[in-house]
C-alpha positions as CSV (number, residue, x, y, z in Angstrom):
1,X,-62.8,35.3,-55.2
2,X,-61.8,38.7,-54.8
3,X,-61.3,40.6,-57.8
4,X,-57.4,41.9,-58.5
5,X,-57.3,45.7,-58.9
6,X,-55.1,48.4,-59.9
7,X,-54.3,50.1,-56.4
8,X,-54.1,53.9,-55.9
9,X,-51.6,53.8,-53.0
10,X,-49.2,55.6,-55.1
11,X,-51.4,59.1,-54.0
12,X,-49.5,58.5,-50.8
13,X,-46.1,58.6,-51.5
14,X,-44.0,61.1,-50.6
15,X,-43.2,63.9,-53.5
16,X,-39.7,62.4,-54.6
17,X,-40.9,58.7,-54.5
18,X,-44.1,59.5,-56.3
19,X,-41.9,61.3,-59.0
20,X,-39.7,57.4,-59.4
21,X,-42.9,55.6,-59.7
22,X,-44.7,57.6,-62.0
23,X,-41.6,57.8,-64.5
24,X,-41.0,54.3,-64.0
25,X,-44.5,53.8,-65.4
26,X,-44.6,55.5,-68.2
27,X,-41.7,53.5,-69.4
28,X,-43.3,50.1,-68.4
29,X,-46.2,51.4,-70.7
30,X,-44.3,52.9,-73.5
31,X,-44.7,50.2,-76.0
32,X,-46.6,47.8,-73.6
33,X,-48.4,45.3,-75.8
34,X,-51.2,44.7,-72.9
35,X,-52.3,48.9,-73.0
36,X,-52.4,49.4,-76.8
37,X,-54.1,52.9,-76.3
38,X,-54.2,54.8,-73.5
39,X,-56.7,57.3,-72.0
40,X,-54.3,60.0,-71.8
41,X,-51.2,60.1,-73.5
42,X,-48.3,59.1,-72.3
43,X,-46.4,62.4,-73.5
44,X,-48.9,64.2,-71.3
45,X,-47.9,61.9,-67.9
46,X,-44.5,63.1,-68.7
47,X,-45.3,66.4,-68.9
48,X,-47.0,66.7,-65.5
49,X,-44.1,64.5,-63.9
50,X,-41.6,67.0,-65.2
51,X,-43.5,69.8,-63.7
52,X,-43.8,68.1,-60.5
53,X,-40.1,67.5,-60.6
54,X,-39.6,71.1,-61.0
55,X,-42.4,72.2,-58.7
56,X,-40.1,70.3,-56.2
57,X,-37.6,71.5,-56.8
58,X,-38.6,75.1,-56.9
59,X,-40.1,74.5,-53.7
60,X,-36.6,73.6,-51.7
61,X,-36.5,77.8,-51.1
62,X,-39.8,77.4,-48.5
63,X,-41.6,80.1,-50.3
64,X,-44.9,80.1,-49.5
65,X,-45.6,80.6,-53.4
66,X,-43.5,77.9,-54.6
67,X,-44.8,75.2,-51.9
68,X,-48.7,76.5,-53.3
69,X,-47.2,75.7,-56.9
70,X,-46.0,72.1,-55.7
71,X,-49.5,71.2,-54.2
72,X,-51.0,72.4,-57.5
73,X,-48.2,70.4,-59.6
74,X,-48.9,67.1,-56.9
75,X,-52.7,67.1,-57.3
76,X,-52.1,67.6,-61.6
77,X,-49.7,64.4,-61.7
78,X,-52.3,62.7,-59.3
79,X,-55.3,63.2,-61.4
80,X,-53.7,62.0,-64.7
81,X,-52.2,58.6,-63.1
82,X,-55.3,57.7,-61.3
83,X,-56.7,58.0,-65.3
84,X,-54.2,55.8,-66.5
85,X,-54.6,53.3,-63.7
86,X,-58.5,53.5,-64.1
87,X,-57.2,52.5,-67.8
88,X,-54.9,49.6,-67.1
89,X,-57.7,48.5,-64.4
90,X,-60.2,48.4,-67.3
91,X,-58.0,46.6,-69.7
92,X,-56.0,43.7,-67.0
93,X,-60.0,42.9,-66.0
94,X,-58.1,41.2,-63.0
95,X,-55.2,40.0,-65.0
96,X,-52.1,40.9,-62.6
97,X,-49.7,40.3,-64.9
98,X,-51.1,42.9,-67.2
99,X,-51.3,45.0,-63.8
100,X,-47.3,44.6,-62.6
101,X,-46.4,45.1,-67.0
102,X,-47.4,48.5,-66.1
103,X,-45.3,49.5,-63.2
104,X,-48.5,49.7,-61.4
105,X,-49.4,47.5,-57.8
106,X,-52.2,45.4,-57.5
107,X,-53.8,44.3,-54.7
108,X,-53.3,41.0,-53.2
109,X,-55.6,37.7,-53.3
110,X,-56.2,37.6,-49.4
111,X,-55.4,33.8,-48.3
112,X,-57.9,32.7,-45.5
113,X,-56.3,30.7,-42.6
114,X,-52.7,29.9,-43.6
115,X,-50.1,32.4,-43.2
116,X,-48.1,33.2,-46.7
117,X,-44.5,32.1,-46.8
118,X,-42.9,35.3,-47.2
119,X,-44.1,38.6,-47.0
120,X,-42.5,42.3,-48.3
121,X,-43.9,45.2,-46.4
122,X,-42.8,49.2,-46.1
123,X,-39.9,49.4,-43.9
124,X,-39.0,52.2,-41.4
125,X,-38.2,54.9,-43.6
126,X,-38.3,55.2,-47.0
127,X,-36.0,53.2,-48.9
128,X,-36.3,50.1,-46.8
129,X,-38.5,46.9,-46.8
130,X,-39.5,44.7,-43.9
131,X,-39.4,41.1,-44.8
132,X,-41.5,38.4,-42.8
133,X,-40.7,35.2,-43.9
134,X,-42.9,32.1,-42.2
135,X,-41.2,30.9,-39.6
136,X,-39.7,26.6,-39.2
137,X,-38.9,24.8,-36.1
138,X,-35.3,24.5,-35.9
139,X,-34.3,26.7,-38.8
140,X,-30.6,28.0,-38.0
141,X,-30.9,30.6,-40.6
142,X,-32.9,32.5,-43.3
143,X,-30.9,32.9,-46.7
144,X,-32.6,36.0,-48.2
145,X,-32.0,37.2,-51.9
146,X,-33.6,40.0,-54.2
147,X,-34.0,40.9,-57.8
148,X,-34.5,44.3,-59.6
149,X,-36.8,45.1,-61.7
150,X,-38.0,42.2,-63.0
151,X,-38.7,38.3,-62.0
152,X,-35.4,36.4,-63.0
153,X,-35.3,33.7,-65.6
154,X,-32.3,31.6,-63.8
155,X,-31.1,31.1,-60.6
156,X,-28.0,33.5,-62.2
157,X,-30.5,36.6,-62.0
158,X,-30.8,36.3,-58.1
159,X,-28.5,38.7,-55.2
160,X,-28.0,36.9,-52.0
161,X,-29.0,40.1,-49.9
162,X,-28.6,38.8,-46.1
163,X,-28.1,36.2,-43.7
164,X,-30.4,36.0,-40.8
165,X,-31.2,34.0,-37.2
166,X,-34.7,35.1,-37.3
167,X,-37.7,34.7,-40.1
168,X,-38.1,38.4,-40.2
169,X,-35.3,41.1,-41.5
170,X,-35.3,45.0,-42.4
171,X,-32.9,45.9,-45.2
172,X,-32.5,49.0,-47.0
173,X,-30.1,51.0,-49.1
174,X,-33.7,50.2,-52.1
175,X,-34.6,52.7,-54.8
176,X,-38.0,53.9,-53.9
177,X,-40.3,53.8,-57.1
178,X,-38.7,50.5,-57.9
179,X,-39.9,46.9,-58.0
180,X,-38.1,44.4,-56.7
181,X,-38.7,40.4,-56.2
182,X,-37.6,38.9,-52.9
183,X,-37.4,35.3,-51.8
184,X,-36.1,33.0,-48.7
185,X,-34.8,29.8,-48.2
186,X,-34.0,28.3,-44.4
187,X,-31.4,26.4,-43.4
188,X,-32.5,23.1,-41.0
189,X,-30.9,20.1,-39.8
190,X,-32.0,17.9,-42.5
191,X,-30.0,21.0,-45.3
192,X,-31.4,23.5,-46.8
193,X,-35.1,24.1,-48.3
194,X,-35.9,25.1,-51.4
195,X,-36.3,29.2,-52.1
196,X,-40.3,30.2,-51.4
197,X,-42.0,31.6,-54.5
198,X,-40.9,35.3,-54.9
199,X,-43.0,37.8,-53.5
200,X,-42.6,41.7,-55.2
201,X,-42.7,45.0,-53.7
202,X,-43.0,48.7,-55.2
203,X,-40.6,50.4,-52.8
204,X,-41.6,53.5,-50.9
């Protein structure tokens, strides 16, 4: 079985949605039980997210000098959260739920020959998700809901989100940075099934 990891896809993300994810995990790791110690301190990763934050900003003007200072502010956050996600990599040893405590993603178990019940992938722009739920003869609808943040403890904790004809939807109006849980239940002749496990998503 493949080995969970810590994924670096964060590198990608655009400047303003890299500054979200990065605050939001120094606070999932302030105080996390799981990460004891850290490899760099956590005063430090809010240091260089600050200055990327003002490197952005500074950098609205198009000045050649302040764009330069942004790239060098980018590639200083960069190096210090691929350290701390080497870090939680070392410590989770595959655990996942160590892995999502932190605000980082991990990568997926792949499942050979059976296609997953619901799926969250980036949508068209950022902000938005793509949801691809698995499709059931005669369904007349797909109930979709979210959850912020974390995985709700009651049925209470759950946002009915949309209403659809088809298995497959594309919402946005999402805080990029974020995690949220999604699930789907369909609606059939016989009544309605029960929700799908929740899937989660870092937004983009």
């Amino acid at each position: 079985m493949k080995r969970i990891k810590v994924l670096l896809s964060f590198i990608k993300l655009a400047v303003a949605s890299k500054i979200a994810f990065y605050r939001n995990v120094v606070t999932k790791m302030t105080g996390n039980a799981a990460i004891p110690t850290t490899d760099v301190p956590l005063t430090e990763a809010t240091a260089v997210t600050d200055g990327l934050e003002k490197a952005q900003i500074a950098a609205q003007d198009g000045s050649h000098t302040a764009i330069a200072l942004l790239h060098e502010a980018e590639a200083k956050a960069d190096a210090v959260f691929r350290i701390l996600a080497a870090n939680v990599d070392r410590v989770a040893d595959g655990d996942e739920a160590i892995i999502l405590s932190t605000g980082f993603e991990p990568s997926s178990q792949p499942e050979a020959h059976q296609k997953a019940a619901l799926t969250a992938v980036d949508g068209s722009h950022s902000g938005s998700v793509k949801l691809v739920a698995k499709a059931i003869r005669n369904a007349g609808a797909y109930l979709w809901q979210s959850a912020k943040d974390t995985l709700p403890a009651t049925e209470e904790g759950w946002k009915d989100m949309d209403k659809s004809t088809s298995a497959s939807i594309e919402k946005d109006g999402f805080i990029a940075g974020c995690r949220y849980y999604f699930r789907v239940a369909m609606v059939t002749p016989s009544g309605t099934t029960d929700y799908t496990e929740p899937v989660s998503k870092i937004v983009t």
